[in-house]
C-alpha positions as CSV (number, residue, x, y, z in Angstrom):
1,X,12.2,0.5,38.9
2,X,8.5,1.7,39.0
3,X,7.8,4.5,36.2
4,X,3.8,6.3,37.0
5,X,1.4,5.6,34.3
6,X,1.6,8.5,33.2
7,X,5.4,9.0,32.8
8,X,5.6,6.1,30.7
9,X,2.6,7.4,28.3
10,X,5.0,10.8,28.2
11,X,7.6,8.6,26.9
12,X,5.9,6.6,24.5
13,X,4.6,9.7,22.9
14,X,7.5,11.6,22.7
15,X,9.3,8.5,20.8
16,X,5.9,8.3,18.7
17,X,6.9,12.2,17.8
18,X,10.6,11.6,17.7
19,X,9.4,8.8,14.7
20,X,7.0,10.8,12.7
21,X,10.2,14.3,12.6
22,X,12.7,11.0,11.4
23,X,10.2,9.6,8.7
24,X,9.5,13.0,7.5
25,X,13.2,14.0,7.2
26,X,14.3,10.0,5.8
27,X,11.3,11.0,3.0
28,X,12.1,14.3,2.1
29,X,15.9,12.7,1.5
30,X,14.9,10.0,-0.6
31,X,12.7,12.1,-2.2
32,X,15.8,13.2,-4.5
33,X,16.2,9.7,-5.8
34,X,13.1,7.6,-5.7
35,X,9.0,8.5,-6.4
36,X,6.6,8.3,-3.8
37,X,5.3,5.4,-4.3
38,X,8.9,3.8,-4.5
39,X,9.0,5.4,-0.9
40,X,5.9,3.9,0.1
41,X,6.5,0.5,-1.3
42,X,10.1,0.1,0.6
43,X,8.9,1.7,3.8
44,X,5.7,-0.7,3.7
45,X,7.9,-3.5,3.2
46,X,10.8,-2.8,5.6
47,X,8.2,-1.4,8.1
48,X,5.8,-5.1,7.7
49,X,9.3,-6.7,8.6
50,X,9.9,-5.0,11.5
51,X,6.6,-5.0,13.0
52,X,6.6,-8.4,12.7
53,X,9.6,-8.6,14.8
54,X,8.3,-6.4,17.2
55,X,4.7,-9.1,17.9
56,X,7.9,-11.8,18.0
57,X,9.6,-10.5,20.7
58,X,6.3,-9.3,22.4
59,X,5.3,-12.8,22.2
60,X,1.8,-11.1,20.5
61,X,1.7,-12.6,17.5
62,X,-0.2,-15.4,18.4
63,X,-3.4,-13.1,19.0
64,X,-3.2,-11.6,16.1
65,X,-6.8,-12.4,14.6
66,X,-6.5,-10.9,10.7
67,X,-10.4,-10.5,9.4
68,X,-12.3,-7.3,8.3
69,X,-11.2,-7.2,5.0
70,X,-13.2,-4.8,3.7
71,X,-13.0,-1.8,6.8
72,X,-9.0,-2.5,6.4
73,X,-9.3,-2.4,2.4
74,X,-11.1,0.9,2.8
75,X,-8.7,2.5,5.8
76,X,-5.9,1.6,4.0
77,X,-6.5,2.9,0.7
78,X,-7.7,6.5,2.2
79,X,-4.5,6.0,4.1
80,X,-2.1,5.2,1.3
81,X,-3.4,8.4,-0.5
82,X,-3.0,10.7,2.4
83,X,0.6,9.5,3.0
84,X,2.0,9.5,-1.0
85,X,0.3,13.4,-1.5
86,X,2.5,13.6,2.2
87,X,6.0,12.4,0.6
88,X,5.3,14.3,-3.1
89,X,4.5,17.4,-1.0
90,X,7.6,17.1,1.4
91,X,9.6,16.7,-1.8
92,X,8.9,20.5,-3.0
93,X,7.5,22.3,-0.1
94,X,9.7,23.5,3.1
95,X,9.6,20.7,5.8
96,X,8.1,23.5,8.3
97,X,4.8,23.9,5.6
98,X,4.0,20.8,4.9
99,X,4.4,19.5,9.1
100,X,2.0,22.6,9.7
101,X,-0.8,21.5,7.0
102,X,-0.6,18.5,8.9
103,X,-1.7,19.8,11.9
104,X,-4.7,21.2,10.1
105,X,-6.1,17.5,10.8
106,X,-8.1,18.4,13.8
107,X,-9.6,20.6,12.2
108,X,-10.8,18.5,9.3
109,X,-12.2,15.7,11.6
110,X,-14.5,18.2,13.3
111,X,-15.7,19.3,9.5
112,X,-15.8,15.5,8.0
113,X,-17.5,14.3,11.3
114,X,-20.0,17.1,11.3
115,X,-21.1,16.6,7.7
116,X,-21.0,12.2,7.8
117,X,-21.5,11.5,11.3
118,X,-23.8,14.7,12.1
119,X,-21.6,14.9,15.1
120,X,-22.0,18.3,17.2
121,X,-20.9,21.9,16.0
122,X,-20.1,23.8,19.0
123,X,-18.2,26.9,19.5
124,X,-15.2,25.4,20.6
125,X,-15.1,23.4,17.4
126,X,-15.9,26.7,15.8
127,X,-12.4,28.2,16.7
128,X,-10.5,25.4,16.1
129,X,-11.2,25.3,12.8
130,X,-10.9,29.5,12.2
131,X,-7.7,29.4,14.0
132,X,-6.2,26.7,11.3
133,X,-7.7,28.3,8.7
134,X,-5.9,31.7,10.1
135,X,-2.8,29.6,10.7
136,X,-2.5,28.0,6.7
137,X,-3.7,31.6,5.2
138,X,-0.7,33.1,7.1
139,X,1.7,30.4,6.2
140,X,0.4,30.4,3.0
141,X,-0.8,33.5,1.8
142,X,-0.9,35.0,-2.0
143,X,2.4,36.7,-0.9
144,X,4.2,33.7,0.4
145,X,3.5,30.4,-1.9
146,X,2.1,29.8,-5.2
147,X,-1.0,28.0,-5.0
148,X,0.6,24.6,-6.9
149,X,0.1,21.0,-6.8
150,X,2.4,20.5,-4.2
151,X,0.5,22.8,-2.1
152,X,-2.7,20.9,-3.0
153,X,-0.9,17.7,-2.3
154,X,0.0,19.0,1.4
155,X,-4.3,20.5,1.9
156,X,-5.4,17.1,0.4
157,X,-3.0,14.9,2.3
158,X,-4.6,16.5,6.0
159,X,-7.8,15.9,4.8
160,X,-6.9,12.3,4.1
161,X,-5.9,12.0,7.5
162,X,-8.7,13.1,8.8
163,X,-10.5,10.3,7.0
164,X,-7.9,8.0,8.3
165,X,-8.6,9.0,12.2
166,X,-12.2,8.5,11.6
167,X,-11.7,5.2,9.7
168,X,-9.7,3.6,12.5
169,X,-12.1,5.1,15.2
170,X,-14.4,2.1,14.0
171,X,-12.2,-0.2,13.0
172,X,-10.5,-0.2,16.1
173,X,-14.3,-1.9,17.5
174,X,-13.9,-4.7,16.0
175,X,-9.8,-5.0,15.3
176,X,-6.9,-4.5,18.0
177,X,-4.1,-1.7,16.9
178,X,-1.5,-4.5,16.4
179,X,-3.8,-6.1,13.7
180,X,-4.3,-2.7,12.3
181,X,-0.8,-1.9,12.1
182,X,0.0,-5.7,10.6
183,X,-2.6,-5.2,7.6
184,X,-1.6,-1.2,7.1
185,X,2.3,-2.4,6.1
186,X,0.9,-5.5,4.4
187,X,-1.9,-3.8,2.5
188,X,-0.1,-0.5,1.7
189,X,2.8,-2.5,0.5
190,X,0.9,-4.6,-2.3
191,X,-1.1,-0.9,-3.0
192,X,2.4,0.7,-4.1
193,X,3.9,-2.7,-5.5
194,X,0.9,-2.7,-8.2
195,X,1.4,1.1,-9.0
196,X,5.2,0.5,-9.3
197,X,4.2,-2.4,-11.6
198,X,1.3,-1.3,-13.8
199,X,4.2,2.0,-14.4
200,X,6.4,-0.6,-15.1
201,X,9.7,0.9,-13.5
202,X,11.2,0.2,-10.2
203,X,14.3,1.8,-8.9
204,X,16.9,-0.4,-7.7
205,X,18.3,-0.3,-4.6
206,X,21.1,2.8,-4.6
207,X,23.2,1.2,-1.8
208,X,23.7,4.6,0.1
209,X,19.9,5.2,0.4
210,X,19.1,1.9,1.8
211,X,20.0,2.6,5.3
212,X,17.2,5.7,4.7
213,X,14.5,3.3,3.5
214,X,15.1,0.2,6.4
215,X,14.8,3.4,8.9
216,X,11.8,4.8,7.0
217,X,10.0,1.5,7.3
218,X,11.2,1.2,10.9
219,X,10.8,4.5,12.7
220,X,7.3,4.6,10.1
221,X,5.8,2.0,11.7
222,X,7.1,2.4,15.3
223,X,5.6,5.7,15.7
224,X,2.1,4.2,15.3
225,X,3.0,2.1,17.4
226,X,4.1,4.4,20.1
227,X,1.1,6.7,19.7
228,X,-1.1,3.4,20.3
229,X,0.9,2.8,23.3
230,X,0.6,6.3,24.6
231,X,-3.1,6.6,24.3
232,X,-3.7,3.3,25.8
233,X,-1.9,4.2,29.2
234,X,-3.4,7.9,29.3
235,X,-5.8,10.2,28.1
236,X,-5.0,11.9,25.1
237,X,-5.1,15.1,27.0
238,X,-1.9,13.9,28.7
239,X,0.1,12.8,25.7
240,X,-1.4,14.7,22.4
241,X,-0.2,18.2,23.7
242,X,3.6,16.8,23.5
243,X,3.4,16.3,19.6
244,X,2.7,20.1,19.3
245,X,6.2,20.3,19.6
246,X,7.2,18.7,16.6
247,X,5.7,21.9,14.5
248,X,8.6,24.3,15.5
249,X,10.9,21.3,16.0
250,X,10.4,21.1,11.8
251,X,10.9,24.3,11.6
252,X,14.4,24.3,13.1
253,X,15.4,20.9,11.4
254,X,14.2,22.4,7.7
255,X,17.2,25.3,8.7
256,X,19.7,22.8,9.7
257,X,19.4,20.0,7.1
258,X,17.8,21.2,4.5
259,X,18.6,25.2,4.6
260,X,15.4,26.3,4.6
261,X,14.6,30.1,5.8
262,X,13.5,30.3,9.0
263,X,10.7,33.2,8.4
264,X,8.6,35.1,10.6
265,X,5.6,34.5,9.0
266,X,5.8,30.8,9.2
267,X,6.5,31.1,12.9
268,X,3.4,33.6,13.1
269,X,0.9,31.0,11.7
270,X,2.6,28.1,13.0
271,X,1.5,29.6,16.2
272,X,-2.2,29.9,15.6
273,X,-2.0,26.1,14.5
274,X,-0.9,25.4,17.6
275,X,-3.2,27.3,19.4
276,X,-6.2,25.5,17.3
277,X,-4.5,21.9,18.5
278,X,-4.0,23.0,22.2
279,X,-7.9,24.1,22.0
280,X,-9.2,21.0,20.5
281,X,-7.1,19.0,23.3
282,X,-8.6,21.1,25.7
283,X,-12.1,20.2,24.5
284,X,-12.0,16.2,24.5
285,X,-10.6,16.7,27.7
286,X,-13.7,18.8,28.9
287,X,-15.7,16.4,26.7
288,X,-14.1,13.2,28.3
């Protein structure tokens, strides 16, 4: 059966966001029994395995071309940091907050690519980044949550992100998304087995949490994947706009698993973060 371009970059993107709600619900589960970079080092592993499975069955493997050591090295460390301040803050903060700091990403590109790449700073760009900053104060306001670490953790870990984005823009010149994918589990996975050793302490396997960390490293890796998959069949004026539904989507899964409040606040700046997203869509589309 024939599926349009298009419908089948829809459907990679929605199993891209269906994968990044799953690993941020399997982490804030294991959360309660293993450290971040426990969660890192299991989902690096399990998610190395699978991936590998998935260039098997592909029958990709074979161009696989590992090289760029250092651009990888570099990537994958930002990376690495981004993603362990992501599992410590989704250990103490509502699932809703720290999904919504998240999106603040855009945002920080436009600021990091200004000030490193002198890149333009137009007035679109301009409102995406007051709209987040409107978005995070309401969420986040004096009134609301206590300016903590794991707050920190959740404004550091989109900035990270940001770096990440602009890391793999150039990487991707020189490296296909497979390779970077293949080194990111590989790399990240030696990154959190030194930590793990240097601390000297490794939690052992708790048999009722290991079906959470094989589906941490799976659906971890496959929503990379996905996204890559999206993006390459369409525009990501076509696909990005679906992942804006995984902000209240958080929201509603934070009430049903985890009991958090549902409040009106959070649904008021969740809102304006959207709105920010939507706008900077919008532009690369007018930009494109």
């Amino acid at each position: 059966m024939f599926i349009p371009q298009n419908i089948r970059a829809i459907l990679w993107m929605l199993g891209a966001m269906a994968s990044l709600l799953s690993v941020s619900v399997f982490a804030k589960f294991l959360s309660a029994e293993y450290n971040t970079f426990e969660i890192m080092f299991y989902r690096s592993i399990f998610g190395f395995f699978a991936f590998l499975l998935i260039l098997l069955t592909t029958k990709q493997l074979r161009s696989v071309r590992l090289g760029h050591f250092k651009q990888h090295f570099i990537r994958n460390i930002i990376h690495f940091t981004a993603q362990n301040l992501w599992f410590y803050a989704l250990a103490v903060l509502p699932l809703s907050v720290v999904i919504a700091f998240e999106f603040t990403t855009p945002a920080w590109v436009i600021v990091i690519a200004a000030i490193l790449l002198g890149e333009g700073f137009g007035f679109r760009r301009f409102v995406v980044i007051v709209l987040s900053l409107i978005g995070v104060y309401i969420i986040t306001g004096p009134s609301n949550l206590p300016f903590n670490f794991a707050l920190l953790s959740a404004i550091l870990c989109a900035v990270g992100f940001a770096l990440t984005i602009i890391a793999t823009k150039y990487l991707t010149k020189v490296q296909s998304v497979n390779e970077i994918l293949l080194m990111m589990t590989l790399m990240q996975g030696i990154f959190a087995g030194i930590i793990i050793l240097w601390v000297g302490e490794l939690q052992p396997l708790i048999m009722d949490m290991v079906p959470w960390l094989v589906l941490i490293g799976i659906f971890g890796t496959l929503s990379h994947y996905c996204m890559a998959n999206a993006l390459n069949l369409a525009d990501a004026s076509i696909v990005s706009p679906i992942d804006l539904i995984r902000l209240p989507l958080s929201i509603l899964l934070g009430f049903v698993l985890f009991g958090e409040k549902i409040a009106a606040i959070v649904i008021l700046g969740t809102a304006f973060l959207i709105l920010a997203n939507y706008i900077n869509i919008i532009r690369k589309k007018d930009n494109a």
